[in-house]
N, C-alpha and C positions, 0 to 999 in steps of 0.2 A: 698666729693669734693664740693666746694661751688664756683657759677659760680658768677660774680658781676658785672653787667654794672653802672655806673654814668655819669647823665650829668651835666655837673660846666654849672650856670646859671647867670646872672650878678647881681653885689651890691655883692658878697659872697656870694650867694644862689645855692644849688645845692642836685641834687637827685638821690638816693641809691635803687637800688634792688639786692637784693641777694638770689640765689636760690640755695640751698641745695640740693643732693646727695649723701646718705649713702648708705653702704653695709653693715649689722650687723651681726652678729653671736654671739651665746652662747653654750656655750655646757657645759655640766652637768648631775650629775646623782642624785641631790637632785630633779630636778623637774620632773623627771621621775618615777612614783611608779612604774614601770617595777621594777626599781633598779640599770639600764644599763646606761651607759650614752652615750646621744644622744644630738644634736647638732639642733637648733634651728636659722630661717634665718630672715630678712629683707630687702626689697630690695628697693628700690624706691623714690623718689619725696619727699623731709621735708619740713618744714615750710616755706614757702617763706616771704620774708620782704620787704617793702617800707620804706622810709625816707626820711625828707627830712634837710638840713645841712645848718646850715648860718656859716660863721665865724663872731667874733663880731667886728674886729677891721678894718679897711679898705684896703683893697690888694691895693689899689694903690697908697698907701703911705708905702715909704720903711723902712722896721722896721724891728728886728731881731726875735721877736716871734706873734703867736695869738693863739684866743682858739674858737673851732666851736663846738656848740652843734648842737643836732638831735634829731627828734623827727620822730614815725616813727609807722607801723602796722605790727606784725607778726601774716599770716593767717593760719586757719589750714589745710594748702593745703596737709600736709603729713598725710599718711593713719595713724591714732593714736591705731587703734585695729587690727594691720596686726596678719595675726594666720599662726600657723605653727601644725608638727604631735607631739603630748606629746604623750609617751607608758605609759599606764595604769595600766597593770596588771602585776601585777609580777610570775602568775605563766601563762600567755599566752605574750610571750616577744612579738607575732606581733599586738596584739589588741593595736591600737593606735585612737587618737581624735585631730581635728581638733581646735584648740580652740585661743586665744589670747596669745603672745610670752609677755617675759619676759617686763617690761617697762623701761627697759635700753635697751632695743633694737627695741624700738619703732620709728615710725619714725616720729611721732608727738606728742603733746602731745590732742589734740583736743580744743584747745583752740584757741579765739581773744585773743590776747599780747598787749599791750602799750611799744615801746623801746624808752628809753632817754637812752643819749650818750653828752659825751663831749671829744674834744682831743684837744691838747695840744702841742705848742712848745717852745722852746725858741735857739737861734742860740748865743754863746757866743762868736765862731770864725769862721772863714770856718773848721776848724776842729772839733772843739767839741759842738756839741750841746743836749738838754736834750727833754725827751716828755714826756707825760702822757695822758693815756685817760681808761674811762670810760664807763660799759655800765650797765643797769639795765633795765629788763625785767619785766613788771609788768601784772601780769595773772587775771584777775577777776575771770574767772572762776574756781571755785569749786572741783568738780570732773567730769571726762568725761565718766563715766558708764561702761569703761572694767573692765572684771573681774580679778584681780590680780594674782590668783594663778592659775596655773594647776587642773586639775582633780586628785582625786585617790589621793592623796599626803596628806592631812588633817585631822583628826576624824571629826564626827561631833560636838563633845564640842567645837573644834577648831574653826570650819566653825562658830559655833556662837557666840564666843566671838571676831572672827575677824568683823563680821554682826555688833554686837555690837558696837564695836569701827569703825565702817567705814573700817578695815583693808582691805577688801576683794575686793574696787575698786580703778584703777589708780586716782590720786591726778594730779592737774594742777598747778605745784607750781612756785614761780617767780625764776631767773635764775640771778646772775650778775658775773661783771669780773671786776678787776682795774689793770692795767700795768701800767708800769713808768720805765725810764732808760736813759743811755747817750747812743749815735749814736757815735761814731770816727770814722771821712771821710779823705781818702786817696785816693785823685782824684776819679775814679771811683768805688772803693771798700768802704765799709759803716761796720766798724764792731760797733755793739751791744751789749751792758751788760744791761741787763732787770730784774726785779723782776715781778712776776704776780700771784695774789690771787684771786680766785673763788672759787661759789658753788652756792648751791641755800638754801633761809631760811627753814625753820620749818612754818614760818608765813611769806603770805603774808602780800604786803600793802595793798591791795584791794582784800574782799570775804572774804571764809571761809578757813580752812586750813585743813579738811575734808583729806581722804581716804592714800592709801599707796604712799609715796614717799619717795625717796633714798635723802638724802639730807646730807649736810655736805659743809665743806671748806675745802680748800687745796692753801697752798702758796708754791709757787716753782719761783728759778733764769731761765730766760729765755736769754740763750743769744742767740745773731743771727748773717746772714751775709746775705748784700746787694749787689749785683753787678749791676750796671745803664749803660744800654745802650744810642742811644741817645732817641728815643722815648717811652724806657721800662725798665723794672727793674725784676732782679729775688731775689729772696729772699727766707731763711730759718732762723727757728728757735727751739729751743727744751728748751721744758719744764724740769726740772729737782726737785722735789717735797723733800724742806725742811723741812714743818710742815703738818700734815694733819687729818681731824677728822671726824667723823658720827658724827649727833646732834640728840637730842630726837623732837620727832614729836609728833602732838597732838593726833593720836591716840596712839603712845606709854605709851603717860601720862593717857589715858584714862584705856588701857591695865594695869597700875599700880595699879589702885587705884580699878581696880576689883580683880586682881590675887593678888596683895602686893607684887607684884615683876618687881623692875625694868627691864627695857629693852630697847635697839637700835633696831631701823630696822637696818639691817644688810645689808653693801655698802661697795664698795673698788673704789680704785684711781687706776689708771695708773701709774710704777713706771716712766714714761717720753712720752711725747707726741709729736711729729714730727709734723712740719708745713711748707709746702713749696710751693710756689707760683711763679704767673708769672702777673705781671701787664704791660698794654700798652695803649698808646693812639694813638684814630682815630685823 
């Protein structure tokens, strides 16, 4: 759940926070060396964001489209090494350890962020109009010092070839999204045909590209539907994933060129993502 207040401020200028709310879970019996599989949690407070938004064109000259960019800080207010029970032993099912949960179920990543953003309209009638926007996440930071993997789960040639390559701590890697689509309005009904491509790189623009992170793209049609009240608006959308890939990361290149054997870290997509909201104004 992500909560969002803005206050529009005068000349086009106005300011964004938005605070984050997950509830994670995984469950699995690879990270378990019990062998059982067991269900690992996350709860809490993510990254929170400031920004702040000009549009460039001027609102009080009537015109059919503008474009606002943003510039912005994501802190790392969310606990980035929350820990859950991993079972250890496989021949004692109850001996379990306290230790760091999976980093897809994290609820930060422990980094300062830089967010640039830009959005987009253009109005061709009262009924059809087109958007686009933008957003790109830039991570300086490195690595944030959790440990990657469970207990009990690795040999020790492993433990060291991962040490070697960085493999064995969470990675802060940068994050973007591009959407763009036509709006069709029908008094107060607003239907959406959207396209929208994410992931995050292999390499940062800023830092190093150090330790383990799930990285990859995925492009998927996003349609949606609007309903406007007079002071509010509710809204949904769903993702639907047409093309999608893992990429190699630099300690996987590192991991080659010791073993001589290619490899992915190893990441899945969502076959469709639900998004629904409720906006209004004071």
């Amino acid at each position: 759940m992500n909560i969002g207040i803005s206050r529009v401020l005068n000349r086009g200028w106005s300011l964004a926070l938005d605070v984050p709310i997950s509830a994670n879970a995984a469950s699995s019996k690879a990270e378990h060396a019990s062998g059982d599989r067991h269900a690992t949690h996350a709860y809490g407070l993510g990254d929170m964001r400031l920004a702040v938004y000009k549009w460039l064109l001027n609102e009080n000259v009537a015109q059919k489209g503008n474009i606002q960019i943003g510039l912005g800080l994501k802190f790392p207010t969310g606990n980035y090494h929350t820990e859950d029970y991993f079972y250890t032993d496989a021949n004692d099912k109850s001996a379990k350890e306290l230790v760091p949960v999976n980093v897809a179920i994290q609820l930060g990543d422990g980094g300062l962020g830089i967010t640039t953003e830009f959005n987009a309209f253009y109005n061709f009638n009262r009924t059809i109009s087109v958007y686009g926007n933008g957003f790109y996440l830039i991570s300086p930071k490195d690595v944030n010092g959790v440990a990657a993997w469970p207990p009990g789960i690795l040999p020790p040639n492993v433990i060291a070839l991962f040490h070697a390559t960085t493999y064995d701590v969470n990675s802060v890697p940068d994050n973007y999204t591009l959407r763009g689509g036509t709006n069709f309005s029908f008094d107060k009904l607003v239907v959406t045909a959207g396209l929208r491509y994410e992931g995050a790189p292999a390499h940062d623009l800023i830092g190093k590209d150090d330790g383990l992170r799930r990285v990859g793209h995925i492009f998927s049609a996003e349609p949606g539907i609007q309903y406007k009240f007079k002071h509010s608006f509710l809204y949904g959308f769903v993702t639907l994933p047409v093309a999608r890939a893992t990429i190699e990361t630099v300690p996987d290149k590192r991991m080659a060129a010791i073993t001589g054997m290619n490899s992915i870290t190893p990441g899945h997509f969502a076959n469709s993502l639900f998004f629904v909201g409720y906006t209004f104004t004071f």
